[in-house]
C-alpha positions in Angstrom: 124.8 59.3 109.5 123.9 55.7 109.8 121.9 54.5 106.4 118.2 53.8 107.5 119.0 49.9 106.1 122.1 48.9 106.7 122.4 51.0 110.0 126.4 51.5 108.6 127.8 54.8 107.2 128.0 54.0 103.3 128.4 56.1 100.5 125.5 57.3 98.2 124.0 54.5 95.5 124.5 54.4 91.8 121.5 53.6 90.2 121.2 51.9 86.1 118.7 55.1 85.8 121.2 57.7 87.4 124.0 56.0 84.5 121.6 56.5 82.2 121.2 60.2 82.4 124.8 60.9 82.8 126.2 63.0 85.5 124.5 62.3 89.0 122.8 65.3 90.6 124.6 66.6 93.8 124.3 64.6 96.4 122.5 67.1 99.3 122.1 66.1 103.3 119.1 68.1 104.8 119.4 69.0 108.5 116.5 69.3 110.4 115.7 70.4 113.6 112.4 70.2 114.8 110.6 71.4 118.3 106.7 71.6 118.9 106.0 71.1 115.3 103.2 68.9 115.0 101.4 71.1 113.0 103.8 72.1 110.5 105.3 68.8 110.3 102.6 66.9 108.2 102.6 69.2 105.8 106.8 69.9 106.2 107.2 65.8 105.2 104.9 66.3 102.1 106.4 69.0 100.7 109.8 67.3 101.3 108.5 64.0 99.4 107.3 66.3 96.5 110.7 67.7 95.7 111.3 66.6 92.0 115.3 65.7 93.5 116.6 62.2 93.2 115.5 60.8 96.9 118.2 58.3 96.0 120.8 61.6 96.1 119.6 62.8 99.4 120.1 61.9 103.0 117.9 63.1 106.0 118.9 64.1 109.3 116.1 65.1 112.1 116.9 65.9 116.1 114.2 66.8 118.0 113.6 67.2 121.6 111.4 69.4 124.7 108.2 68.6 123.1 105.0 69.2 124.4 103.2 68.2 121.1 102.3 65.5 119.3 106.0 66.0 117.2 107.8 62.4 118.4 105.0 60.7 117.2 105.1 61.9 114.1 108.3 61.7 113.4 108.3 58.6 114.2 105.4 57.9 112.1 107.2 59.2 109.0 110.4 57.2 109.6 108.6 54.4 109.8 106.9 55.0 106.5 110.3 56.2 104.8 112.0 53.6 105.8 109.6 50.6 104.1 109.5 53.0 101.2 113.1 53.1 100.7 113.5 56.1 98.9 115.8 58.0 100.4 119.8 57.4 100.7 119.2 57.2 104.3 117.4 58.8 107.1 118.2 59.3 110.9 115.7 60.7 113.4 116.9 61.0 116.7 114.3 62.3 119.4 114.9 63.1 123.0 111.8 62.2 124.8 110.0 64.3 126.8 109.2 64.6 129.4 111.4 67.4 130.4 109.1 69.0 128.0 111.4 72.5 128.6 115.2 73.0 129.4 115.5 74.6 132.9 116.1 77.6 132.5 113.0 78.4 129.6 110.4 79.6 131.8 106.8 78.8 131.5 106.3 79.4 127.1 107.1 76.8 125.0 108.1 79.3 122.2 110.4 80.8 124.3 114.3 81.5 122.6 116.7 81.0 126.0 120.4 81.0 126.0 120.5 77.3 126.6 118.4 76.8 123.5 120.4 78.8 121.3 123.6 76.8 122.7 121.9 73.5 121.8 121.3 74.6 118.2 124.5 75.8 117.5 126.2 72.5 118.9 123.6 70.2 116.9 124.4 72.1 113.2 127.7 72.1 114.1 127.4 68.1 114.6 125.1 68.1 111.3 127.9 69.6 109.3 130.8 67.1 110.6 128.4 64.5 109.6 127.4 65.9 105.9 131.4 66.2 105.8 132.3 62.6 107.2 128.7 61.5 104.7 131.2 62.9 101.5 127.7 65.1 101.0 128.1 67.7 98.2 125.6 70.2 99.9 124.2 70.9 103.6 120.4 71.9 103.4 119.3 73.9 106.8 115.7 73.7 107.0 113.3 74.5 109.8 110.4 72.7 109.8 108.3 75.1 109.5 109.8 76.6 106.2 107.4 75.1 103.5 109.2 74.5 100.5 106.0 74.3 98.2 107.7 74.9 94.6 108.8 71.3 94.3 111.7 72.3 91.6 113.6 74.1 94.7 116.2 71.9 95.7 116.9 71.3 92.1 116.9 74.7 91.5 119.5 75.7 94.1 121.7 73.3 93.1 122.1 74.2 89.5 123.1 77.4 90.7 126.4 76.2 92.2 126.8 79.2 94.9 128.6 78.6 97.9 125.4 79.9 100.0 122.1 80.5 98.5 118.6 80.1 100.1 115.2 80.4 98.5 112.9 83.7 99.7 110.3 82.5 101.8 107.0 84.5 102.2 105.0 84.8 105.6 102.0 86.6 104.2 103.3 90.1 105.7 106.8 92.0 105.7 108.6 89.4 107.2 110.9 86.6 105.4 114.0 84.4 105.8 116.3 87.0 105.1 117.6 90.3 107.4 118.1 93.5 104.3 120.5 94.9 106.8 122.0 94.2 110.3 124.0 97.0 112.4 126.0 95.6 116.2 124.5 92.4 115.2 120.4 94.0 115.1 118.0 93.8 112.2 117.6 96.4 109.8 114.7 97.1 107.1 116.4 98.5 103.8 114.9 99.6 101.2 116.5 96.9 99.1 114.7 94.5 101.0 111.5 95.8 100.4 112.1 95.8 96.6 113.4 92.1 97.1 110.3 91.1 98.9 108.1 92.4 96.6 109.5 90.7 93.8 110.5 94.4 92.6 114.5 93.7 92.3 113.9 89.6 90.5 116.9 87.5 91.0 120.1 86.3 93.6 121.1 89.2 95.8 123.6 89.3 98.9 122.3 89.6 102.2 123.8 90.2 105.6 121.9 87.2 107.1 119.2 84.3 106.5 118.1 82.5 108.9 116.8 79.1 107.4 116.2 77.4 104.1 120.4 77.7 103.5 121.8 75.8 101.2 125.7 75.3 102.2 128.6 74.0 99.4 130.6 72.0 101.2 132.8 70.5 99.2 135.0 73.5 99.7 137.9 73.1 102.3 136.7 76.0 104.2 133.4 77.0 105.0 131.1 78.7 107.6 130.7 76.9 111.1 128.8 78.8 114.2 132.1 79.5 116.1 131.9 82.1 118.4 135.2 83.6 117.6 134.6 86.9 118.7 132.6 87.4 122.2 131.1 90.3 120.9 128.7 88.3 118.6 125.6 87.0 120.0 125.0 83.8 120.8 122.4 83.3 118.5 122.8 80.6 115.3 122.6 82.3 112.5 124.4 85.6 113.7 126.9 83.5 114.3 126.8 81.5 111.4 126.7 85.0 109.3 129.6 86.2 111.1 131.7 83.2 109.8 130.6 83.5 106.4 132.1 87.4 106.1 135.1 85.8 107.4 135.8 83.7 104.8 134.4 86.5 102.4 131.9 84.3 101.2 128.5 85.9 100.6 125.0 84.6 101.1 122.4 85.1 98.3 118.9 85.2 99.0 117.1 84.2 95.3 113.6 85.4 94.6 113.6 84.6 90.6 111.0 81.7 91.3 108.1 81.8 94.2 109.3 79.3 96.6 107.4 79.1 99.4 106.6 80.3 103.1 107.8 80.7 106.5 106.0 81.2 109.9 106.5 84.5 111.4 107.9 84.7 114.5 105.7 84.8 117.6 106.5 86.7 121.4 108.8 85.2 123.6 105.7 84.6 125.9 103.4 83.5 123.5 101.6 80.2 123.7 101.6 76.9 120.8 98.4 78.4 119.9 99.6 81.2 118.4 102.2 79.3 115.9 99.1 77.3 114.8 97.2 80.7 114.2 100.1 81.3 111.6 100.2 78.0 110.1 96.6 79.0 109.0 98.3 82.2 107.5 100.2 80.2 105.6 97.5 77.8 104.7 95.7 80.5 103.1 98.8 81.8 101.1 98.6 78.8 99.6 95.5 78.1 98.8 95.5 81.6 97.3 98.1 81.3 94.9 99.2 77.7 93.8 97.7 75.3 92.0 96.3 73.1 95.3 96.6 73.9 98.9 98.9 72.2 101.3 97.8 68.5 102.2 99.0 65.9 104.5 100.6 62.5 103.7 97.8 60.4 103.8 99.3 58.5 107.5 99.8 62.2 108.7 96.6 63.3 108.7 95.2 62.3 112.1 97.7 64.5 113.5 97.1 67.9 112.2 94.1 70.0 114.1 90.5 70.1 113.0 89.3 73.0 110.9 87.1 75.2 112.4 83.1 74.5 111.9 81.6 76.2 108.7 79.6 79.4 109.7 78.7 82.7 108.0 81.1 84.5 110.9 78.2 86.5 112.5 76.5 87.1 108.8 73.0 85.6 107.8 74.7 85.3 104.2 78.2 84.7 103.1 77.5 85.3 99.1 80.7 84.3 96.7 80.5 85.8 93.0 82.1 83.1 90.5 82.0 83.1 86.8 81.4 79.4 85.6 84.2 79.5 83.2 86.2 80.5 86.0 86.5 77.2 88.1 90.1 77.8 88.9 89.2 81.0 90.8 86.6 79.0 92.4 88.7 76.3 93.9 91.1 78.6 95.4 88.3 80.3 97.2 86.2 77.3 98.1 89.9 76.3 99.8 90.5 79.4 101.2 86.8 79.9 102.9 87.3 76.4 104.1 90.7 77.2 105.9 88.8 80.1 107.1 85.8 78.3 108.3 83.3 80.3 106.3 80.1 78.9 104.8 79.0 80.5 101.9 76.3 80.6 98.9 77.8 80.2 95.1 76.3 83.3 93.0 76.9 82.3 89.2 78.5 85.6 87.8 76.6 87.1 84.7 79.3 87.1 82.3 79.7 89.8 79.9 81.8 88.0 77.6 78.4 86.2 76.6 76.4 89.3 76.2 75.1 90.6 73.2 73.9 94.0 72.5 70.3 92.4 71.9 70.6 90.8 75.3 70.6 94.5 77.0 67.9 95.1 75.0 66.2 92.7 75.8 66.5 93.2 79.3 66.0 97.1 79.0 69.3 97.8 80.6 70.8 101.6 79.4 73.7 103.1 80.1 74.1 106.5 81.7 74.0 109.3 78.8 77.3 111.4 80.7 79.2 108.1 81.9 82.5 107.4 80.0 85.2 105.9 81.9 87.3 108.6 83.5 90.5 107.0 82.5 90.6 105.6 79.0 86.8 107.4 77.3 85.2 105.2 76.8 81.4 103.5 77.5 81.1 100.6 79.3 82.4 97.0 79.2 80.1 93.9 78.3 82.3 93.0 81.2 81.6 96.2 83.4 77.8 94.9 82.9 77.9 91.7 83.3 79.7 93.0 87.1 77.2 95.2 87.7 74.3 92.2 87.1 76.4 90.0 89.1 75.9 92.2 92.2 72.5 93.1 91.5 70.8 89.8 91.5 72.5 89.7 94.9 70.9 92.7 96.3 67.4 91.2 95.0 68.1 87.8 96.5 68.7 89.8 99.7 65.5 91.3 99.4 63.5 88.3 98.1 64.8 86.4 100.8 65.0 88.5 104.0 68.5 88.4 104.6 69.5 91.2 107.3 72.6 90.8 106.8 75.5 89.6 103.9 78.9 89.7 103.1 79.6 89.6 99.4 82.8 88.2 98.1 84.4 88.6 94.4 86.8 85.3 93.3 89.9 87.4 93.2 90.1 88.7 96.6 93.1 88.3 99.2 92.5 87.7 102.7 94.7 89.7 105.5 95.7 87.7 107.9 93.6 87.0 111.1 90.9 88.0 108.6 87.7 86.1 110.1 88.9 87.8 113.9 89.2 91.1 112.2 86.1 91.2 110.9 84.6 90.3 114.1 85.9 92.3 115.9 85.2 95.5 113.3 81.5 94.2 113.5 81.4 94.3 117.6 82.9 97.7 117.5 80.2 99.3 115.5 77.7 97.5 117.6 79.3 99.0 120.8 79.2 102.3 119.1 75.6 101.7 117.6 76.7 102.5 114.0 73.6 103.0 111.9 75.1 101.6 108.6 74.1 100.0 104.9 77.4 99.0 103.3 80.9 98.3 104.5 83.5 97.8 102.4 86.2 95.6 103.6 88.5 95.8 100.5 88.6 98.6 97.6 91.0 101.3 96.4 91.0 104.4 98.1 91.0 107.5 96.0 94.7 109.3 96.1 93.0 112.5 98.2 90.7 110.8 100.3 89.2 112.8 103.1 88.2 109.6 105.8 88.3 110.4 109.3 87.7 107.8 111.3 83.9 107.4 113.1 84.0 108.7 116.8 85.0 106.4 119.4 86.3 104.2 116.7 89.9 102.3 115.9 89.1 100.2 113.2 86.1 102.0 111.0 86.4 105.2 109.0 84.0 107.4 107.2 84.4 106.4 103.4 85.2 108.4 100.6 84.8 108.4 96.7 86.5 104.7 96.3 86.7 101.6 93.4 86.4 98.4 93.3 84.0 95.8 95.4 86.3 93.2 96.0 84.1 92.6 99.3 81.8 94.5 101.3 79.2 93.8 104.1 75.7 95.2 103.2 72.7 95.4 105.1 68.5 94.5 104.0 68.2 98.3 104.0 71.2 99.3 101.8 70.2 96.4 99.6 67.0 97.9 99.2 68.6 101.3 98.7 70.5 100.2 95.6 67.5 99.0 94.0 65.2 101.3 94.8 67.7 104.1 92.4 66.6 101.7 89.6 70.0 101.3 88.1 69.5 99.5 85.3 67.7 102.6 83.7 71.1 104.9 83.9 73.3 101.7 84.5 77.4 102.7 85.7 80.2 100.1 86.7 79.2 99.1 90.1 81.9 100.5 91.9 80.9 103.8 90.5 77.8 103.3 91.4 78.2 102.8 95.1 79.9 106.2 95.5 77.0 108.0 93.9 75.1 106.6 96.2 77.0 107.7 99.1 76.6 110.9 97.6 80.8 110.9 97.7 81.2 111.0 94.1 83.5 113.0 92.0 81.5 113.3 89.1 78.4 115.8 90.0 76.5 115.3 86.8 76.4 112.0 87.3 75.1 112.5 90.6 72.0 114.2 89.7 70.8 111.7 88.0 70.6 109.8 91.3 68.3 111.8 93.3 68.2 109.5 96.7 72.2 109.9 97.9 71.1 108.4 101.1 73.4 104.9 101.3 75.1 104.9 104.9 78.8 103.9 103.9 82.1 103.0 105.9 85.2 101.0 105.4 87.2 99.0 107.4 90.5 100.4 108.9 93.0 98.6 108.2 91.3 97.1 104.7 91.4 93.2 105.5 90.8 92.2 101.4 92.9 92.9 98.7 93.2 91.6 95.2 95.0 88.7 94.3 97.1 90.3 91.7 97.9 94.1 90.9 97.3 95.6 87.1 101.6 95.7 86.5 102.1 91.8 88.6 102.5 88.0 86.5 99.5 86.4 86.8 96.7 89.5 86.4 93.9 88.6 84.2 90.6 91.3 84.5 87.5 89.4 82.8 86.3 92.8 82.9 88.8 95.1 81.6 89.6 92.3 78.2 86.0 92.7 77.4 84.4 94.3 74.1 83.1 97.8 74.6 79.3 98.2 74.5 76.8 100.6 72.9 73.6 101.1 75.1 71.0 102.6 73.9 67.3 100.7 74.7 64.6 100.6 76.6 64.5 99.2 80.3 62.7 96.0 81.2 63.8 94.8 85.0 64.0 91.1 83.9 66.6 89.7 86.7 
């Protein structure tokens, strides 16, 4: 590789600061292939530039051609850049210009995986390994650019484990990742064991048959893994091939899931348009922005070249209402990111929080709890934090009714999006126009009872009758269903508010509690598939209930309606 400088092959740098800590870290050559990219690749570079790795230690390699995006200019924005920083050891991007935008014999998708491609990146890793080799490089990094590495201790990470192939477990947001659990004549196979790897069930290094990017390649050994096809048998496909070669050197490939790492697109129909990699770039977007600490951003020069955001609208609602508690701002960023990715406009609702409430508080408000509740699973009354739920909703349903609003979708701060989740909702919402569906609430995440009896509505694919259910992670609800669940005054016999919706319903297992709700009348569905989910599961790292950690209460007062 010719140094970005110099435009000379020359050995890696010795720095006073890399004396001073002692032994230098590996030095690692990341290959890079990159077609139609342009929007992955502004957030790609970013990621790259944030990995805590000596950029001194670490030489970049880029080919690109056939592309009928904006992806030569920026790549050649970013080398531009690196190369007045000066960071890295050296950089080489080499780009064949299109037009032709496609090789002959492609066909009319850009997206489209031909024999001719496959040939072309085989031959170009091949001629980034001689060149790692001929570099004196201690590692090869494979990376596709549109794996986003968005742990920044990765590399470093990898590398301290000193295996001869090892990639990090990417996440798409569904069941699909960088890895294959099982292959059989050269085909994908789901195992069980990959299940229990994706879902961070099994934590640690495991071997796998295949991965497919992200690879980190030792090769510093005097024999390693090329993409000779020394059998005809084998596909002509990459990593197959590159897989192949590894079991015949017996060296193994470990896919490590002991740290989150970060994401991959899935992959799209041979026929498929651009369009439809951008539509999972969004997935990925939301990951993000659901978990980590910030969402993915742009280098600064970058920016121009990723697509706008759609406008901000309430997605066919009059009301997009988000509960927050105030002492909860972390929760609130990753939602205000998440609706913005979304292109959802919504109203703040500052929670009621329990942890402030004092037993003169309810009684002040004349709030009482049912006489028969107690929790069916630990025996107990209510939560201050049950309560302070329960008022969070309400003064929803009375701004719904104060203000006129038809219709509302109402969102907790710990909710999970599925993916495609604004068309999914639109289209769940056309369907039960088409069928004129006379309705009140509809949930669009909660947990279904283990012996649910839910048929779905006639005529319907997406909407099913709902049975006794928890949770209200998010739900549509309607002027009249508002109305309904005030109108059952339920601050005088006051429940959690997810047992409270099944009462009213009239689904509920409980049939003393029940009577005390004469009116059963609310007109309840749920979404089929559920498109929200929590954020985090009871057993997972990272679960924190404001509801379930608070103190007990003891209600026994009068009732004032004071919201």
């Amino acid at each position: 590789i010719l140094c970005q400088k110099s435009g000379h092959l020359v050995p890696p740098q010795v720095s006073d600061e890399d004396v001073n800590n002692g032994l230098l870290e590996p030095t690692v050559f990341i290959a890079i292939l990159a077609r139609n990219k342009a929007h992955t690749l502004p957030y790609f570079f970013t990621l790259i530039d944030e990995l805590d790795y000596p950029k001194n230690r670490i030489a970049i390699w880029i080919k690109s051609d056939h592309n009928e995006d904006a992806t030569p200019d920026i790549l050649r924005a970013w080398e531009k850049e690196v190369g007045e920083w000066g960071k890295y050891h050296s950089v080489s991007v080499q780009i064949t210009d299109s037009p032709p935008f496609k090789q002959d014999d492609q066909g009319e998708s850009p997206v489209t995986w031909t024999p001719k491609r496959f040939r072309l990146i085989i031959r170009l890793k091949e001629e980034a390994i001689r060149l790692a080799r001929k570099f004196w490089a201690d590692y090869i990094w494979f990376l596709d650019a549109d794996a986003l590495i968005v742990n920044n201790q990765t590399l470093k990470h990898l590398v301290s484990k000193e295996k001869p192939l090892v990639a990090p477990m990417l996440l798409s947001g569904g069941m699909y990742s960088n890895f294959w659990g099982g292959m059989e004549n050269y085909y994908y196979v789901r195992t069980e064991e990959y299940k229990e790897i994706l879902e961070y069930k099994k934590i640690g290094c495991f071997p796998v048959p295949l991965i497919n990017t992200a690879v980190l390649m030792d090769i510093r050994r005097r024999d390693i893994p090329t993409f000779e096809r020394f059998n005809e048998s084998i596909p002509e496909d990459d990593m197959i091939l590159f897989a192949e070669n590894s079991r015949r050197l017996n060296m193994t490939m470990e896919i490590c899931n002991d740290l989150e790492y970060g994401y991959i697109t899935a992959p799209i129909e041979d026929t498929s348009t651009l369009q439809r990699d951008y539509d999972q770039v969004a997935i990925l977007r939301t990951e993000v922005a659901s978990y980590w600490a910030k969402p993915l951003e742009s280098l600064p020069y970058l920016k121009k070249f990723l697509p706008k955001d759609n406008r901000p609208s309430t997605i066919g609602f009059d009301k997009v209402y988000l509960i927050n508690l105030q002492r909860r701002p972390d929760r609130l960023m990753k939602m205000h990111n998440v609706l913005q990715i979304l292109g959802i406009e919504y109203e703040l609702v500052d929670a009621v929080d329990g942890s402030e409430l004092k037993p003169e508080d309810l009684d002040r408000m004349g709030i009482k709890q049912l006489p028969e509740y107690r929790d069916p699973y630990s025996d107990r009354p209510m939560k201050f934090g049950e309560i302070g739920c329960f008022l969070s909703h309400f003064k929803i349903w009375k701004m719904m009714v104060k203000n006129h609003v038809n219709t509302a979708l109402i969102l907790e701060d710990d909710i999970h999006f599925e993916p495609y989740f604004v068309y999914q909702i639109q289209r769940l919402f056309e369907e039960a126009a088409k069928l004129f569906l006379d309705w009140d609430l509809m949930y669009l995440g909660r947990k279904r009872s283990a012996n649910a009896n839910e048929p779905f509505v006639e005529g319907s694919k997406y909407i099913v009758h709902v049975d006794y259910s928890y949770w209200t992670l998010g739900y549509a609800l309607t002027l009249r269903g508002a109305k309904k669940l005030l109108d059952a005054k339920p601050l005088e016999r006051l429940v959690p508010v997810d047992e409270y919706f099944p009462i009213m319903f009239d689904r509920h297992n409980n049939a003393s509690w029940m009577k005390s709700f004469e009116t059963r009348d609310l007109k309840a569905f749920s979404a089929e598939p559920l498109l929200l989910y929590p954020t985090h599961y009871t057993s997972e790292p990272g679960y924190i209930s404001d509801t379930e950690k608070s103190p007990i209460s003891i209600l026994n007062c009068t009732i004032k309606d004071e919201l």
